[in-house]
C-alpha positions as CSV (number, residue, x, y, z in Angstrom):
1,X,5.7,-14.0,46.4
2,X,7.8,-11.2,47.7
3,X,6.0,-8.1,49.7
4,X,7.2,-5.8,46.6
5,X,5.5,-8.0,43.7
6,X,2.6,-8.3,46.3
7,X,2.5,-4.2,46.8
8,X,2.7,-3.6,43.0
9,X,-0.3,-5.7,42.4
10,X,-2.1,-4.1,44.8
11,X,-1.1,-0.9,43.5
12,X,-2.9,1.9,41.2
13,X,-1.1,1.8,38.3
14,X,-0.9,-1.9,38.1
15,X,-4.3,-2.0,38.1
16,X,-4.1,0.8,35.4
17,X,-2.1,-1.3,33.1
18,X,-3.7,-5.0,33.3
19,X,-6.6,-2.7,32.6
20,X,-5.4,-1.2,30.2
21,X,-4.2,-4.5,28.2
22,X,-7.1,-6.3,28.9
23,X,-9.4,-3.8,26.6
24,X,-6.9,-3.6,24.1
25,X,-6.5,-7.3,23.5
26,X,-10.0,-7.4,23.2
27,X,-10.3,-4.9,20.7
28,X,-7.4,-6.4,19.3
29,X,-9.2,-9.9,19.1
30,X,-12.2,-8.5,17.8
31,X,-10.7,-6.9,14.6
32,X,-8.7,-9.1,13.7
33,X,-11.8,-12.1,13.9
34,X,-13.6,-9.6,12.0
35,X,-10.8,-9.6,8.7
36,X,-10.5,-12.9,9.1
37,X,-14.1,-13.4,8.7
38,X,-14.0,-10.7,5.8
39,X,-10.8,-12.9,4.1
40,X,-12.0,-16.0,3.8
41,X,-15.9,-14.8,2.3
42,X,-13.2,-13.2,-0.2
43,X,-11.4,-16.1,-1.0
44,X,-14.0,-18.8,-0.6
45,X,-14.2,-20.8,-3.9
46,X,-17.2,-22.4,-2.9
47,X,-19.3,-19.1,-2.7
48,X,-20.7,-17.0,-6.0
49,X,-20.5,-14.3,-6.6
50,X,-24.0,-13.2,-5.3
51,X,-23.5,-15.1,-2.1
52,X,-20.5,-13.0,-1.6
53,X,-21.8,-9.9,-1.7
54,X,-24.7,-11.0,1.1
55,X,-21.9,-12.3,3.0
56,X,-19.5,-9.4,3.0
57,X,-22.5,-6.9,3.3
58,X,-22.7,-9.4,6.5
59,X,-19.6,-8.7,7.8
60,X,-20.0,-5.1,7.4
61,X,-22.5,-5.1,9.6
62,X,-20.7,-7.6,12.4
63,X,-17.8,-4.8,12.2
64,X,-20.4,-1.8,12.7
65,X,-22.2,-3.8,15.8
66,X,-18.8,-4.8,17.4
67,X,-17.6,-1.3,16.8
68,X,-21.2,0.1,18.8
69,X,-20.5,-2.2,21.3
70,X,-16.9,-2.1,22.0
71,X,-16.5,1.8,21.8
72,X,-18.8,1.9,25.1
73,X,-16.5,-0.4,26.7
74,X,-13.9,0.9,26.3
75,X,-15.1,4.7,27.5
76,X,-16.1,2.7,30.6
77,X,-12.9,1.6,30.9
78,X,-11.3,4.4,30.3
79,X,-13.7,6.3,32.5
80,X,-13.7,3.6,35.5
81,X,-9.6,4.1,35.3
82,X,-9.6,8.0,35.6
83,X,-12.0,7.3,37.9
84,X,-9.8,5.3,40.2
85,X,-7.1,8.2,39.8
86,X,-9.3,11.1,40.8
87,X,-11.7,9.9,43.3
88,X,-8.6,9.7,46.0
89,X,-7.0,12.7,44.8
90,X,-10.3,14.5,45.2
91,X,-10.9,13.5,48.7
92,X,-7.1,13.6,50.0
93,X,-7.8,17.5,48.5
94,X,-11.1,18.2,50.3
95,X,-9.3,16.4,53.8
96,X,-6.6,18.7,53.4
97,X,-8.7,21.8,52.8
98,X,-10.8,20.4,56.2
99,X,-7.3,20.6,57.6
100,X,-6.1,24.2,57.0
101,X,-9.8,25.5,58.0
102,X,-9.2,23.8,61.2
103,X,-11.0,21.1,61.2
104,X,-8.5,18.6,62.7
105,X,-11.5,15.9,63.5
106,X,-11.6,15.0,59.5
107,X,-10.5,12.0,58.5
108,X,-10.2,9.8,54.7
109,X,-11.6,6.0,54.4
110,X,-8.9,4.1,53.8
111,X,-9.8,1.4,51.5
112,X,-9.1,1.2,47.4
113,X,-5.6,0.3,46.0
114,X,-2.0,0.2,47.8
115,X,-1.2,4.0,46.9
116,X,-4.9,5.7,47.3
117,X,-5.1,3.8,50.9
118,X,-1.3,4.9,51.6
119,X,-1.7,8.1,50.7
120,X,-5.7,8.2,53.2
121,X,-3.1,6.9,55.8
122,X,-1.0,9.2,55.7
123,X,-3.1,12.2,55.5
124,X,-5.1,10.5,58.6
125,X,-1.6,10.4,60.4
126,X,-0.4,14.2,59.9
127,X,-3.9,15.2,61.2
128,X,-3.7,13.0,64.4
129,X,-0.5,14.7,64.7
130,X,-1.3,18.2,64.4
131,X,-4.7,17.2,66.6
132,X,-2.1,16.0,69.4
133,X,0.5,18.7,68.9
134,X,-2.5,21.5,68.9
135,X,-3.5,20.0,72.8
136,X,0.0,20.2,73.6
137,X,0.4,23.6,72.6
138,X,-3.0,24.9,74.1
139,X,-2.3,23.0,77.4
140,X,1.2,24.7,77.6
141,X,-0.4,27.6,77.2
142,X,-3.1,27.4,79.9
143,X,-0.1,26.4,82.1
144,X,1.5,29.4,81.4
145,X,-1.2,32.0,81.8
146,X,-2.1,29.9,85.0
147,X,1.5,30.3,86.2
148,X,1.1,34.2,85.4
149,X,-1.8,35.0,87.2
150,X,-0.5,33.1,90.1
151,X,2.9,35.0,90.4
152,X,1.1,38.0,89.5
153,X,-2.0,37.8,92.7
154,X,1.9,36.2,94.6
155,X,3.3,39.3,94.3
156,X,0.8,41.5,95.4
157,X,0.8,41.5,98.6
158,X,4.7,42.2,99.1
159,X,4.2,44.9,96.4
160,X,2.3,46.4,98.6
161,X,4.6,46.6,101.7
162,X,7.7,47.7,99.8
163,X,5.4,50.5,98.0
164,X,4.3,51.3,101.6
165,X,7.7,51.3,102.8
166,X,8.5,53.3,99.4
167,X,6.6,56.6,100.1
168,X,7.7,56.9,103.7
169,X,11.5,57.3,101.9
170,X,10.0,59.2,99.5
171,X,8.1,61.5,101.5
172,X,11.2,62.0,104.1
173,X,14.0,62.5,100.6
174,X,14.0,66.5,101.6
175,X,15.9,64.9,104.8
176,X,18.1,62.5,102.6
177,X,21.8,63.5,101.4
178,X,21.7,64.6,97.6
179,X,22.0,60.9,96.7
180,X,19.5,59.2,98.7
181,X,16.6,61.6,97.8
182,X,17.5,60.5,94.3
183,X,17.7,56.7,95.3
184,X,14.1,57.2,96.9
185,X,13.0,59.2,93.3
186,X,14.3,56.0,91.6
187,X,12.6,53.9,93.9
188,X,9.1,55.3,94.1
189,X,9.1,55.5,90.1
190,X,10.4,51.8,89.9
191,X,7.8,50.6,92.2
192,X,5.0,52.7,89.7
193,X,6.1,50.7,87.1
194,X,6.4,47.6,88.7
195,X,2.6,47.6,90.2
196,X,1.5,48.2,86.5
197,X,3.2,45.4,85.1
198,X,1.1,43.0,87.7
199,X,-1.8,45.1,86.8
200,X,-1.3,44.4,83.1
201,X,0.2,41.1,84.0
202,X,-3.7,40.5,85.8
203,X,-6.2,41.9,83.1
204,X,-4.5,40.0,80.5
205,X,-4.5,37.0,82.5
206,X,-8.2,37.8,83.3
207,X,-8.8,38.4,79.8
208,X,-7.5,34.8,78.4
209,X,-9.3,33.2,81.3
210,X,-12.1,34.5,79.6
211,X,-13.3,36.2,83.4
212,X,-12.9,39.7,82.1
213,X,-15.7,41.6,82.8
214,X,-17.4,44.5,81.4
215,X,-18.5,47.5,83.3
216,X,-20.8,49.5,80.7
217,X,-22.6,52.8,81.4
218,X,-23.5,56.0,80.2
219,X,-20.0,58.0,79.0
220,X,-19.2,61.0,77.7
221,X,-16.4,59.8,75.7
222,X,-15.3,63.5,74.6
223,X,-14.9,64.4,77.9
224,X,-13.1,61.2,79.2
225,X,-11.0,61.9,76.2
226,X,-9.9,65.3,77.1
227,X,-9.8,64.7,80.6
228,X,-6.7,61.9,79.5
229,X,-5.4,64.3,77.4
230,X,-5.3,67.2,79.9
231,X,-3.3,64.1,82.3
232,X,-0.7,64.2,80.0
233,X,0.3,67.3,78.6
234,X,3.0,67.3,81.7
235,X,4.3,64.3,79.9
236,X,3.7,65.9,76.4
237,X,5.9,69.1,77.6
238,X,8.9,67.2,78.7
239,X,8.4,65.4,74.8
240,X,8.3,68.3,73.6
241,X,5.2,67.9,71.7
242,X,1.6,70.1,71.3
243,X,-1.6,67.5,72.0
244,X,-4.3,68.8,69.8
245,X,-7.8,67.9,69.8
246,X,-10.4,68.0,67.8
247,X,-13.8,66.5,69.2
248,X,-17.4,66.6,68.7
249,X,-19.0,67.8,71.5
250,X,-21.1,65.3,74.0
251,X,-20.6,62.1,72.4
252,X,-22.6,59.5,75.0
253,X,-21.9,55.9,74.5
254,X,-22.6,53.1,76.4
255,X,-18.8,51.9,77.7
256,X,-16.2,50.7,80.7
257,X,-15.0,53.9,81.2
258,X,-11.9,52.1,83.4
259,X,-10.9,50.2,80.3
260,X,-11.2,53.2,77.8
261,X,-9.5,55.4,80.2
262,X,-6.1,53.1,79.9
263,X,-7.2,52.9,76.1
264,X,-6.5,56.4,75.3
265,X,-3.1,56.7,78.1
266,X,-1.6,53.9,76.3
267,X,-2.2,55.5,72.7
268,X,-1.2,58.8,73.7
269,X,1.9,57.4,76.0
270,X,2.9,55.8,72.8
271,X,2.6,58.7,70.8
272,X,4.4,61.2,72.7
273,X,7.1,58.7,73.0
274,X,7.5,57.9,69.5
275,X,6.4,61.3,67.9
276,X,10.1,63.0,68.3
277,X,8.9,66.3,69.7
278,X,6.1,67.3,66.9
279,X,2.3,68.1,67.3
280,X,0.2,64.9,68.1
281,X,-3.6,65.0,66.8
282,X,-6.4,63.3,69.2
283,X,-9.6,63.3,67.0
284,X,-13.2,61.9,68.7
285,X,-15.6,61.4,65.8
286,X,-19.2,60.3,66.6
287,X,-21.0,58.1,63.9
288,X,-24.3,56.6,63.5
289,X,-23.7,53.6,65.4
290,X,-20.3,54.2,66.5
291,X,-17.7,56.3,67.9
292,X,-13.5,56.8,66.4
293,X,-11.2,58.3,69.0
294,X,-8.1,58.6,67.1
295,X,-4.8,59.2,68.1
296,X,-1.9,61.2,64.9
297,X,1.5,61.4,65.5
298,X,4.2,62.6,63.1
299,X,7.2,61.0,64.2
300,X,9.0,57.6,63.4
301,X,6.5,56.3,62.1
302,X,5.7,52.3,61.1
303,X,7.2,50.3,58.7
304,X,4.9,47.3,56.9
305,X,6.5,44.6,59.2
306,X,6.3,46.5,62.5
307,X,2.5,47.0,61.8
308,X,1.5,43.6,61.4
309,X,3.8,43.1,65.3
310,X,2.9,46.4,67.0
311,X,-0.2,44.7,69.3
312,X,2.4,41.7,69.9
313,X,2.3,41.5,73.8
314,X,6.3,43.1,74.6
315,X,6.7,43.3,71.4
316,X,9.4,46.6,70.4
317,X,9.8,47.9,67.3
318,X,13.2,48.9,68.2
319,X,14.8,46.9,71.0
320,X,17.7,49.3,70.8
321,X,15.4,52.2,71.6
322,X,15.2,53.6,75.1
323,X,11.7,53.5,76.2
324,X,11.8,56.8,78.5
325,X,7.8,56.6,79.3
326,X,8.9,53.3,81.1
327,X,6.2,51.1,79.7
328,X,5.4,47.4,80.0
329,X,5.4,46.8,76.2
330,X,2.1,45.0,77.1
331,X,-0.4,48.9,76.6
332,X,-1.3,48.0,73.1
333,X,-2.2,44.4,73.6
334,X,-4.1,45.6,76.9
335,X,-5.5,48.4,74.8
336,X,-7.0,45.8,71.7
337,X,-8.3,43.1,74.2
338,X,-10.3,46.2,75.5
339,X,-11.4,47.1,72.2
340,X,-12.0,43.7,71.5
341,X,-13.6,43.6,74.4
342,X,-16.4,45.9,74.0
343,X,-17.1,45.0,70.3
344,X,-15.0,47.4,69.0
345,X,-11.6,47.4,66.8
346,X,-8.4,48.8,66.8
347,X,-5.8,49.3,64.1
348,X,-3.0,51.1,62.8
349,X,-1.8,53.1,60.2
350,X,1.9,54.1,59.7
351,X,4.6,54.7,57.2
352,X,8.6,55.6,57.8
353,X,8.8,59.5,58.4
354,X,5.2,60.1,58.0
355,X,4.1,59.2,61.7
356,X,1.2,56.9,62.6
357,X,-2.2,56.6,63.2
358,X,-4.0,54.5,65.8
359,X,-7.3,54.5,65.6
360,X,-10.2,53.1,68.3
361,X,-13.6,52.0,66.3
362,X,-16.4,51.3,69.4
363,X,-20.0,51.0,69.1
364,X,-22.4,53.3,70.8
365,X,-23.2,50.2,73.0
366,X,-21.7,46.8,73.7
367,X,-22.0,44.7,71.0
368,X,-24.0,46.9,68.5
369,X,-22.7,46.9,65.1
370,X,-19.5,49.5,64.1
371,X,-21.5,50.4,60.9
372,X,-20.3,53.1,58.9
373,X,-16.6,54.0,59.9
374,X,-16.6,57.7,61.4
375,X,-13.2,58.0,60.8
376,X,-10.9,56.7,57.6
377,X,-8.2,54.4,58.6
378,X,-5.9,56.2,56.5
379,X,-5.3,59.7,58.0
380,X,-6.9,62.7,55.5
381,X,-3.3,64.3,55.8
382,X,-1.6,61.1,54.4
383,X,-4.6,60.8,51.8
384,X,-3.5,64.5,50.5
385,X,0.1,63.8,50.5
386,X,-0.1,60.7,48.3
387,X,0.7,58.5,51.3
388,X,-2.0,55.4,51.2
């Protein structure tokens, strides 16, 4: 017999149809004895009249008892059939909802007919796959952050000679010819932002590694706050824009004040930069169980798209733009592994023309709950203006 008759017979809806058949001759048979039966009491000459009646009353009850009995068999049949359709389908659709929650160790019996055990097979095949490609991936990427680090602690020490050798120049540019002292300006400034690439470069790698550690004590986070914001407001002039705050007074919480600090510089770096010359709002709200620092601008603003990207790590909105702070494009992703970090969240709010909103949610102490939000995530000024 070929391999094709022999993987139709072994199939579900061959199966389905001898099934099928097999019930329906029966019933088939069973009728027809039955008016056969009924016929020939009818036509028997050798039975009166009397007889006749006890006979056919006979019959009549043959056809009620094989009716009792065969309507039973065939809803089994019927039911064992659907049966044999639905019990793979259900379990190839509770593997594949294992699968998209993650959970790549699931796996289908194969057994049953040709297409229910193909269909286990191949189901048990794309999840060995994903399983293998998922390592892959997660291997590539521990190479990679591995590689980071390494070039990052690498570079260090050279860093440090040329920013050595740096200041000397840049100390001595009142000496220098017009063009030199700027060379040495140039220099110094390029070595800044070099030295806090590594530094981001580091604490992300530290943070993946999972090695990050956090330096909690006693803060007052209002003051921290407008001690940042005091640090820029040189920045802030040449932007052209007002920093405002608005702050409760002595807010203590229980934080690493290093990793807040370059928090708050990299939202308020990003919104002088973005917040084309107009007044930029720094709020510090104090809650039950948590504290908001929030950082308003009014200036480009977000679209949907660039919101659900702005943490990305090097991620720009606008590649075209020229980014004048000099930045990594790596502050925000720093800034919500710190938040992260510590239990807390950050997010952002933003529409085209209407500015944006990013806004820090920490708990009074590592790990306690955020609780009620001190702050709304969408800014009150947006609220009155119809802009949700």
């Amino acid at each position: 017999m070929s391999e094709p008759v022999q993987r139709w017979e072994r199939s579900l809806p061959y199966r389905a149809v001898v099934s099928a058949l097999v019930v329906t001759v029966v019933a088939w048979l069973l009728a027809a004895g039955l008016l056969v039966a009924q016929l020939l009491v009818s036509l028997s000459p050798v039975i009166g009249p009397g007889e006749r009646d006890i006979l056919r009353d006979a019959v009549i009850r043959a056809e009620l008892v094989s009716a009792l009995v065969l309507l039973p068999v065939l809803g089994g049949a019927i039911y064992w059939i659907s049966l044999q359709v639905v019990r793979p389908l259900r379990a190839a659709r509770v593997a594949a909802e294992g699968l998209a929650a993650g959970d790549l160790a699931r796996r289908m019996v194969v057994e049953g007919p040709e297409d229910s055990s193909s269909l286990a097979r191949s189901i048990n095949d794309m999840a060995a796959e994903l399983s293998r490609r998922l390592a892959d991936l997660r291997a590539m990427a521990q190479q990679q952050h591995q590689f980071v680090s390494d070039v990052s602690h690498e570079l260090r020490t050279p860093m440090t000679t040329v920013r050595m050798a740096a200041e000397v120049i840049h100390e001595s540019r009142a000496e220098l010819s017009p063009v030199m002292a700027r060379s040495a300006e140039l220099l110094a400034r390029e070595v800044d932002r070099f030295e806090t690439l590594l530094t981001d470069l580091l604490d992300l790698s530290r943070i993946d590694a999972g090695a990050a550690v956090l330096a909690a004590e006693e803060t007052d986070v209002t003051q921290l706050v407008k001690d940042e914001v005091g640090s820029q407001i040189p920045l802030s002039i040449t932007f052209g824009s007002e920093l405002r705050v608005d702050a409760d007074a002595g807010v203590i919480a229980r934080v690493d004040a290093i990793r807040l600090r370059r928090i708050v510089v990299n939202l308020l770096t990003n919104a002088i930069e973005h917040g084309e010359g107009r007044p930029i709002d720094v709020v510090v709200r104090a809650g039950e169980t948590a504290v908001a620092i929030v950082v308003r601008d009014h200036g480009v603003g977000l679209t949907a798209d660039e919101r659900e990207h702005v943490f990305t790590r090097f991620w720009r909105a606008d590649p075209s733009r020229f980014r004048t702070v000099g930045g990594t494009g790596l502050g925000l992703a720093i800034a919500l592994e710190n938040a992260e970090l510590h239990g807390g969240r950050l997010d952002v709010w933003g529409r085209p023309g209407q500015g944006a909103q990013f806004r820090l949610l920490l708990p009074l102490a590592p790990g306690g709950d955020l609780g009620a939000e001190p702050w709304p995530f969408v800014p009150p000024d947006a609220e009155a203006s119809g802009a949700a």
